[in-house]
N, C-alpha and C positions, 0 to 999 in steps of 0.2 A: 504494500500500500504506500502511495509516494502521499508525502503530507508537504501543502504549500502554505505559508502564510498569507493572508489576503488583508483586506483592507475595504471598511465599510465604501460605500458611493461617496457619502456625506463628508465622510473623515480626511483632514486635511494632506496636503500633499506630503508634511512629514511622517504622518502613518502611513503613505502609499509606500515610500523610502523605506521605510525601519519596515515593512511588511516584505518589501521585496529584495531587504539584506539579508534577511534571516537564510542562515543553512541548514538544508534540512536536517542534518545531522544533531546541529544542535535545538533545533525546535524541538524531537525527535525525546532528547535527554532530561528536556526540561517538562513533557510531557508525562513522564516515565519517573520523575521526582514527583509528580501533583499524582500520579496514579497508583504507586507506591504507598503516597503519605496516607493515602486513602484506604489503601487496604492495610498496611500498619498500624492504623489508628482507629480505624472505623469509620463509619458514615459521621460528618459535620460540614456546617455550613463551611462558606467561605470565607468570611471571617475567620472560623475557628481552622480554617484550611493555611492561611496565609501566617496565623500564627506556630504553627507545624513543622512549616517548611525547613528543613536542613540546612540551605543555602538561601538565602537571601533575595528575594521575588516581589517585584509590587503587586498591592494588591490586585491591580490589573492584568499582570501579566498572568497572577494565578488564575485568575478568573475564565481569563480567554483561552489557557491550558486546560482548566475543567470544562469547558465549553465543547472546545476539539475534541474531548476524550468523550464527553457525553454524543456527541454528535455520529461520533462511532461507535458508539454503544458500548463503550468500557465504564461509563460512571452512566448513574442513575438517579431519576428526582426518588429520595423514598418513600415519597409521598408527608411526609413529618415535616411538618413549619415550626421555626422555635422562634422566641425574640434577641433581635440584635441589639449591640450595644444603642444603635439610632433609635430603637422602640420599634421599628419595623421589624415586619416577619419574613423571615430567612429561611430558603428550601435547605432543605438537610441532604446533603449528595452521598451516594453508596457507591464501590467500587465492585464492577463485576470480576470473577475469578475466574477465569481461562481454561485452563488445565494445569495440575490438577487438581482435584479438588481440595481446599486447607480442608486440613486435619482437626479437631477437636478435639480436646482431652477433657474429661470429666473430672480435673482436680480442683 
């Protein structure tokens, strides 16, 4: 699967640039850190996603990494709204598991 960066219609000529610098290789890594954190950690908003992170990520850029992963079907709304620090309510995101399946131990 080849993954491109894009850039809204609206969004100014410096996101068309910083959309069409990106290698895929490294969009790829930083995709594969939000998707990780997800299943490391478990289902949480994006808020509590950005505070997670390993490496150091705007909120933005998390955001539009859960975005791509969801768009391909590797993360998921869980249907669970919670409240954000703003008072507004925030989808709670899940990460789908590939193969194979984690393990669960009853301790």
């Amino acid at each position: 699967m080849t993954i491109r960066a894009v850039a809204r219609r609206g969004d100014p000529a410096t996101s068309w640039a910083a959309a069409e610098s990106l290698d895929p290789e490294t969009l790829r890594a930083t995709q594969l850190l939000v998707w990780h954190t997800l299943q490391d950690h478990g289902p949480m908003t994006d808020e509590e996603l950005v505070g997670r992170l390993v490496f150091d990520m705007s909120s933005s850029g998390a955001r539009t990494r859960r975005r791509e992963l969801a768009d391909m079907g590797l993360v998921f709304d869980t249907g669970e709204r919670v409240v954000l620090r703003s008072g507004r309510r925030g989808i709670v995101w899940g990460a789908r598991w590939l193969s194979p399946t984690p393990i669960t131990f009853g301790w």
